[in-house]
C-alpha positions in Angstrom: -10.5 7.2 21.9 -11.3 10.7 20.5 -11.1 13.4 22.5 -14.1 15.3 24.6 -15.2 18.3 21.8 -14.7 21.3 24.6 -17.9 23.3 25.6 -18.1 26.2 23.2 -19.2 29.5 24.8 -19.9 32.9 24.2 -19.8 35.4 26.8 -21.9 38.4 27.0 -21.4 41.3 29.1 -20.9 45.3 29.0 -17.9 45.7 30.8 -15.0 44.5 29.6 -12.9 43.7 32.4 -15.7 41.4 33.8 -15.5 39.5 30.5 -11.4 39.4 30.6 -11.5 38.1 34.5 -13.4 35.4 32.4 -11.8 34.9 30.2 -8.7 34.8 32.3 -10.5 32.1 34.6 -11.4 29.9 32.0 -8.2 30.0 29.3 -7.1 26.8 30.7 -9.6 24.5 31.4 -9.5 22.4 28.4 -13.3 21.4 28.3 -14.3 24.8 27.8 -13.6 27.0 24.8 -14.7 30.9 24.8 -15.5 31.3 21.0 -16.6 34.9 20.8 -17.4 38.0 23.5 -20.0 40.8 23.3 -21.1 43.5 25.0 -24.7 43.9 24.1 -28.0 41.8 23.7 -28.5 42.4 20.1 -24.3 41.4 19.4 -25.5 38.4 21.7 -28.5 37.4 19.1 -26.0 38.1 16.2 -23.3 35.9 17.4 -25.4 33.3 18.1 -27.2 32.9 15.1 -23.3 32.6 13.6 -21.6 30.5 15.8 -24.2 28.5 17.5 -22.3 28.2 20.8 -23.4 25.3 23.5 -24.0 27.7 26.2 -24.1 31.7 26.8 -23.0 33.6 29.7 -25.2 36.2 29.9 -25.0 39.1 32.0 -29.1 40.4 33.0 -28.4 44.5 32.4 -26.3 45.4 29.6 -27.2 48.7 27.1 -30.0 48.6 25.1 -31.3 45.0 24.9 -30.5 43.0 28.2 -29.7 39.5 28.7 -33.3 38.5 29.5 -34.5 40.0 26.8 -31.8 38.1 24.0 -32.8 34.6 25.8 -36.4 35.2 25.0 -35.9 36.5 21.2 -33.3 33.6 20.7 -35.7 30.8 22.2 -38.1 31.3 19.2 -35.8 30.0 16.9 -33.7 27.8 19.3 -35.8 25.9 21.0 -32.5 24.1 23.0 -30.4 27.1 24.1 -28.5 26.9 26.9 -28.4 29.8 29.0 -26.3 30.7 32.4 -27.5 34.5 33.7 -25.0 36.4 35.6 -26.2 38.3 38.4 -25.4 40.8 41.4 -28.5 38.8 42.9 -28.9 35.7 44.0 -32.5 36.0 45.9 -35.4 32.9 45.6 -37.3 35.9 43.4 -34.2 35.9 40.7 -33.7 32.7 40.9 -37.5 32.4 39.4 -36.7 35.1 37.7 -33.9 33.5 35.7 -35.9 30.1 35.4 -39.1 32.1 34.1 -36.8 33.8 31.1 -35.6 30.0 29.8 -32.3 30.2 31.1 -31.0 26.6 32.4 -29.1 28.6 35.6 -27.8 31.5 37.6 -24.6 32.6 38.8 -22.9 34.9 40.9 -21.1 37.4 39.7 -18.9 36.8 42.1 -18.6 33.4 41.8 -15.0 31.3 41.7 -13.6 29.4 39.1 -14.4 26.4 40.3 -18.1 26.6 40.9 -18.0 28.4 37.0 -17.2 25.5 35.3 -18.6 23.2 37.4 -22.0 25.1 36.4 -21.1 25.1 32.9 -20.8 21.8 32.8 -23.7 20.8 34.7 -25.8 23.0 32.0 -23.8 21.4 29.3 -24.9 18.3 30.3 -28.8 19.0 30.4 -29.1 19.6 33.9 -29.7 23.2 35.9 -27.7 25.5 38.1 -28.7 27.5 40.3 -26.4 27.5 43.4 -24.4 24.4 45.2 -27.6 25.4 47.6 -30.4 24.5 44.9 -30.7 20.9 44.2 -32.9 19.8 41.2 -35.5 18.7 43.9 -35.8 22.2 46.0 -35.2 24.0 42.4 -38.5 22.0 41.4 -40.0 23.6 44.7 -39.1 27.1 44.4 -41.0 26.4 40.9 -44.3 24.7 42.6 -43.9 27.8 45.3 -43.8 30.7 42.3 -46.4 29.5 40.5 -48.9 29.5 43.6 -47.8 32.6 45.0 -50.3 35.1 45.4 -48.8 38.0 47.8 -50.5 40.4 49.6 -47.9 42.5 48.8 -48.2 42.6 45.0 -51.2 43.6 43.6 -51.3 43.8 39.8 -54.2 46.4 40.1 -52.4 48.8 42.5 -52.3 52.3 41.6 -49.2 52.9 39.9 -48.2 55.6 37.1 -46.7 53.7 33.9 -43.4 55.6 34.7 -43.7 53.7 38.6 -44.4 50.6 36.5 -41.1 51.0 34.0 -38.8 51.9 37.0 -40.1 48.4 39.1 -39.6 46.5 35.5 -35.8 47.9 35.0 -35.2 47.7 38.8 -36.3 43.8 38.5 -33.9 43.4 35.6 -30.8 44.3 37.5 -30.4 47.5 35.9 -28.6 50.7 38.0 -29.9 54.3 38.3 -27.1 55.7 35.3 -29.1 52.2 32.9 -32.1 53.7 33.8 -31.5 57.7 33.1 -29.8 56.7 30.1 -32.7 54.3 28.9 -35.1 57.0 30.1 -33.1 60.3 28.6 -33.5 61.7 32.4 -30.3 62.5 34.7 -29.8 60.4 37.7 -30.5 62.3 39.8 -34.2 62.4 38.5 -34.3 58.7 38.5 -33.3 58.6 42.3 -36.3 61.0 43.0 -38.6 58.4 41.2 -37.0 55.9 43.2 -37.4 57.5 46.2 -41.0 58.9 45.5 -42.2 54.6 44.3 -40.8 53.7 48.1 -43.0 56.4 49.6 -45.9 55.2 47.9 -45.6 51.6 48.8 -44.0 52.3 52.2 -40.9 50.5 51.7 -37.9 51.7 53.4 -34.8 49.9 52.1 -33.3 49.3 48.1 -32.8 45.0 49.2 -37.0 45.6 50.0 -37.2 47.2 46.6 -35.3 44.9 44.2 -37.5 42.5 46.2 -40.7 43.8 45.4 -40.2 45.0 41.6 -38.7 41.3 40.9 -42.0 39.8 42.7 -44.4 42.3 40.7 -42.9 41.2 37.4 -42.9 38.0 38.6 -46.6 38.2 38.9 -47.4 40.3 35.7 -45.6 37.3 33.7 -47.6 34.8 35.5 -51.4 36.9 35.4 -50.3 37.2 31.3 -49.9 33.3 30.7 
């Protein structure tokens, strides 16, 4: 009997210890086989195209073209990709998040060896995974619940300047205040004023209660745009 071809993978993220401690983790499970690493969206799309891997571990932020971004650019020619997101986040709103971009799963960053190739697997073989918390049938909720939502709290028509509107759409892609300055040619220090000036003006008082709302207003842009 031949043997199992292993699960070829490519691994993208912009720091390249997280991608060692990867690498590290998986070097000797023999069902899975990292074929290349990169550190940006557009190395992602590049590799890709060459290699054709079975699955991508994607990290959301990295410099210049995120993870999201790469899924959605790939899926026009690859109808079938198979896509894990990596993420600091693990809320119901990224979860949707993830689901909305065509990825087949989410994981922590944090997240053990085990439970990684247990989800690598599980999207190998067709299925999702989203969390040993998220079974196919409450995944199918969450999806029922996202695309009925209408929120109080997020109104497409609120009165926001396009710069309030570009910090919410990098917040709700994971990015950090030093992505942001950098995307935005602006110091930190500015960006942390906008941020603090967008959660005066929709009188929110906590960061969890803004990476909340900006990933629940881009939620709803996506869905007012289909």
């Amino acid at each position: 009997m031949a043997a199992q071809k292993p699960i070829r993978v490519i691994i993208a993220d912009d720091h390249k210890l997280f991608r060692s401690g990867i690498i590290s983790l998986l070097e000797d499970v023999e069902e899975v086989l990292i074929v290349a690493e990169v550190e940006s969206g557009t190395e992602l799309i590049e590799k890709y195209v060459a290699l054709t891997p079975d699955i991508i571990l994607v990290d959301i932020s990295m410099p210049g073209m995120g993870g999201i971004e790469a899924i959605k650019i790939l899926r026009k020619k690859f109808k079938d990709i198979k896509a894990l997101i990596l993420s600091m986040y693990d809320s119901e709103e990224y979860v949707y998040y993830a689901m909305k971009s065509g990825a087949r799963g989410m994981l922590s960053k944090n997240t053990l060896k085990g439970e990684l190739v247990h989800a690598l697997k599980t999207v190998y073989s067709g299925a999702r995974y989203y969390g040993v918390n998220l079974s196919e049938a409450k995944i199918a909720e969450l999806e029922k619940k996202y695309r009925q939502i209408v929120s109080p709290e997020i109104n497409p028509e609120a009165e926001l300047t396009s710069r309030d509107k570009m910090i919410l759409e990098y917040i709700s892609m994971g990015l950090t205040s030093v992505e942001m300055a950098a995307k935005m040619d602006v110091s930190k220090k500015t960006i942390d004023y906008y941020r603090a000036r967008l959660m005066q003006t929709l009188k929110i008082k906590t960061a969890p209660e803004l990476i909340s709302y900006a990933v629940r207003y881009s939620l709803m842009n996506r869905l007012f745009e289909e």
